[in-house]
ROSE-4610 file (N, C-alpha, C; in Angstrom, 1 decimal, always signed):
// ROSE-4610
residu = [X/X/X/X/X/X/X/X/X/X/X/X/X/X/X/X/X/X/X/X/X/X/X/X/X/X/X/X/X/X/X/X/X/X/X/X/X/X/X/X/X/X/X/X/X/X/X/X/X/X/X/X/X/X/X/X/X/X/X/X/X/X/X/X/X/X/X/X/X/X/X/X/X/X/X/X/X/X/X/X/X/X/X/X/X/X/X/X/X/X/X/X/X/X/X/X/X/X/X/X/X/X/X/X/X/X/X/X/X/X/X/X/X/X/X/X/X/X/X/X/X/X/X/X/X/X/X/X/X/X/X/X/X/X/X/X/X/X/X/X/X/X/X/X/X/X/X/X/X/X/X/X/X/X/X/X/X/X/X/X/X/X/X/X/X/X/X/X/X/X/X/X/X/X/X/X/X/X/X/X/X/X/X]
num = [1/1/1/2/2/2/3/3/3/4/4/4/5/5/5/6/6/6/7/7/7/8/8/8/9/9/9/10/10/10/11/11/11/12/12/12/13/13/13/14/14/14/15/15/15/16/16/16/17/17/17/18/18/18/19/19/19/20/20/20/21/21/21/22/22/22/23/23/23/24/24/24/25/25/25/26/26/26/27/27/27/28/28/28/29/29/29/30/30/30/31/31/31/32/32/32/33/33/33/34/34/34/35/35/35/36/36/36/37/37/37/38/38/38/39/39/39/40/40/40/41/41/41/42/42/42/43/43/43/44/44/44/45/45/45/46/46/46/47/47/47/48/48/48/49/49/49/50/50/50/51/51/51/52/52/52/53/53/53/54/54/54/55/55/55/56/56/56/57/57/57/58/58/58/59/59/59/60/60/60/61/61/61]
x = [-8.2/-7.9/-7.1/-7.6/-6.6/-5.9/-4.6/-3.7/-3.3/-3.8/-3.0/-2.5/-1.4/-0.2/+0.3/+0.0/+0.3/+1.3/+1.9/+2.8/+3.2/+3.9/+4.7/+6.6/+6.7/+8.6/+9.4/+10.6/+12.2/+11.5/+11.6/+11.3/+10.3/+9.3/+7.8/+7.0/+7.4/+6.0/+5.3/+3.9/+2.9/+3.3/+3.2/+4.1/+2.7/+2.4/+1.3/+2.0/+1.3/+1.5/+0.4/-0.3/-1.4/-0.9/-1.2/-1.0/-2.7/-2.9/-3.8/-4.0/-4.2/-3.8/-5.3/-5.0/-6.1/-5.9/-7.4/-7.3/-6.5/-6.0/-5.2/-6.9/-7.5/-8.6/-9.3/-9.8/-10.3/-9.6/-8.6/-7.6/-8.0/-7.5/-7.8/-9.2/-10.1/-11.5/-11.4/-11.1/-11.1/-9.8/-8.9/-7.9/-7.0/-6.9/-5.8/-4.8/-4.5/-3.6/-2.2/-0.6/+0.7/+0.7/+0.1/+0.4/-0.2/-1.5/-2.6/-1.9/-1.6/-1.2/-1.8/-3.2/-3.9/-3.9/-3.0/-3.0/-2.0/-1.0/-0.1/-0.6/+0.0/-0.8/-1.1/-1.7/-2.3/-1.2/-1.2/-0.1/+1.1/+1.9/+3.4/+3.3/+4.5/+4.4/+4.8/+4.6/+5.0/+6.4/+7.3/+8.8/+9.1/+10.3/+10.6/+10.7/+11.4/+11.4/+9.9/+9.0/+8.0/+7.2/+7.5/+7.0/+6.9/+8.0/+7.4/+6.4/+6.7/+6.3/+4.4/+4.4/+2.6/+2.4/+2.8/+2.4/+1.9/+3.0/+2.5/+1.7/+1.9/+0.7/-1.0/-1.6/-2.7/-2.8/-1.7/-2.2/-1.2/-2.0/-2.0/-1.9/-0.2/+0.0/+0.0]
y = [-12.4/-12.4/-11.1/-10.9/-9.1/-9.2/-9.2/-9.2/-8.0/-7.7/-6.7/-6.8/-6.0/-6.5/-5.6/-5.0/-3.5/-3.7/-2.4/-2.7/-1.9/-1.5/-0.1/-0.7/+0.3/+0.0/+0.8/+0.2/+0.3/+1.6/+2.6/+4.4/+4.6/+3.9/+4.1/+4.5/+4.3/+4.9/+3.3/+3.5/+2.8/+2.4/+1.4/+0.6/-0.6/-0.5/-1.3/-1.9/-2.9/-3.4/-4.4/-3.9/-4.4/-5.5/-6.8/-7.9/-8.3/-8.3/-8.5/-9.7/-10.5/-11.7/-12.5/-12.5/-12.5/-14.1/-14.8/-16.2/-15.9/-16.3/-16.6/-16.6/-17.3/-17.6/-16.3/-16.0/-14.1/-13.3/-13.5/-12.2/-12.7/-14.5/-14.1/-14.2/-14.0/-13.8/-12.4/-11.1/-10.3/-9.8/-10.7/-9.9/-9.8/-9.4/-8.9/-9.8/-11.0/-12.1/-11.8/-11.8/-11.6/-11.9/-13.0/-13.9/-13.8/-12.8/-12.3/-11.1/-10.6/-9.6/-8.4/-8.7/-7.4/-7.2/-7.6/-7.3/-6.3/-5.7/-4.8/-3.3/-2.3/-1.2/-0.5/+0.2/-0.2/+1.2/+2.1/+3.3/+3.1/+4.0/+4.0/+4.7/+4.7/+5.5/+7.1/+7.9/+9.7/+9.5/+10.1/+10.2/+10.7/+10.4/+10.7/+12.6/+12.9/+14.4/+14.9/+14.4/+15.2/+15.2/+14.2/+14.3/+15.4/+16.0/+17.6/+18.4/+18.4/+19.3/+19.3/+18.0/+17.3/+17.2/+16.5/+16.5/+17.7/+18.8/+20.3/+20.7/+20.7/+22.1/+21.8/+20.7/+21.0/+21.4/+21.5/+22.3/+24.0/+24.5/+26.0/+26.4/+27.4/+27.4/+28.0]
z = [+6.4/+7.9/+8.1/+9.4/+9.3/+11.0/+11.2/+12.2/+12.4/+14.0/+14.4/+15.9/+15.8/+17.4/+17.1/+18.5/+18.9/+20.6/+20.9/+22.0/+22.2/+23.5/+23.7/+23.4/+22.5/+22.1/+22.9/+22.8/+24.0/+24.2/+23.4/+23.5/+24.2/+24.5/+25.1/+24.2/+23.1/+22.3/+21.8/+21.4/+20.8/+19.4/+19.1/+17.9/+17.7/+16.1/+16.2/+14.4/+14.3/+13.0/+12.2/+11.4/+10.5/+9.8/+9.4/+8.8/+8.0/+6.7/+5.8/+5.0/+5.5/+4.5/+3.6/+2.5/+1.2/+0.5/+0.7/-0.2/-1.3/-2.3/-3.7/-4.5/-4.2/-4.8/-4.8/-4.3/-4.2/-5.0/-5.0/-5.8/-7.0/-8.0/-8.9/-9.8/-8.8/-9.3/-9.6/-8.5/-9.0/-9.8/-10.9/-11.8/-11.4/-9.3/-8.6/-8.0/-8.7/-8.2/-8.7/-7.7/-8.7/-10.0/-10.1/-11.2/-12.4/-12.5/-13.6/-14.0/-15.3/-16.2/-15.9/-14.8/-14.7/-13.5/-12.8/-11.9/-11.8/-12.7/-12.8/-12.5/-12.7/-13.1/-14.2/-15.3/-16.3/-16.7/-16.1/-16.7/-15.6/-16.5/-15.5/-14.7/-13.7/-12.5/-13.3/-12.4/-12.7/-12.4/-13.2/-12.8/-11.6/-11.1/-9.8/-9.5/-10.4/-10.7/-10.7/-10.6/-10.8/-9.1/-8.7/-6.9/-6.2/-5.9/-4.9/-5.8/-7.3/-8.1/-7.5/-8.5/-8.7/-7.4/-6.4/-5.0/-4.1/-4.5/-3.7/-4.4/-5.2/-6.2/-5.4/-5.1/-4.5/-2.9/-2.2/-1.1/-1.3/-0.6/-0.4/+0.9/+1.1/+2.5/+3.1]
């Protein structure tokens, strides 16, 4: 089921907010349940020091 509620905020701007909500049962058919080992991610994250680095190098300004 997918929720969305959208609105104008104090500032007047457009403020919307996506809510996604997923059987338990679906997830762990496909592996992706909290509670299944595989649902982790399979390598670690890139160090924090490496972010601007790896991140910029593909655009060109």
């Amino acid at each position: 089921m997918i929720d969305h509620v959208c609105g104008i905020g104090e500032d007047g701007h457009w403020h919307g907010t996506h809510v996604v909500r997923v059987d338990a049962a679906a997830l762990r058919r496909l592996g992706l349940h909290p509670d299944q080992p595989t649902s982790a991610p399979a390598d670690p994250p890139i160090p924090a020091w490496w972010g601007p680095w790896a991140y910029g190098r593909g655009r060109r300004g």
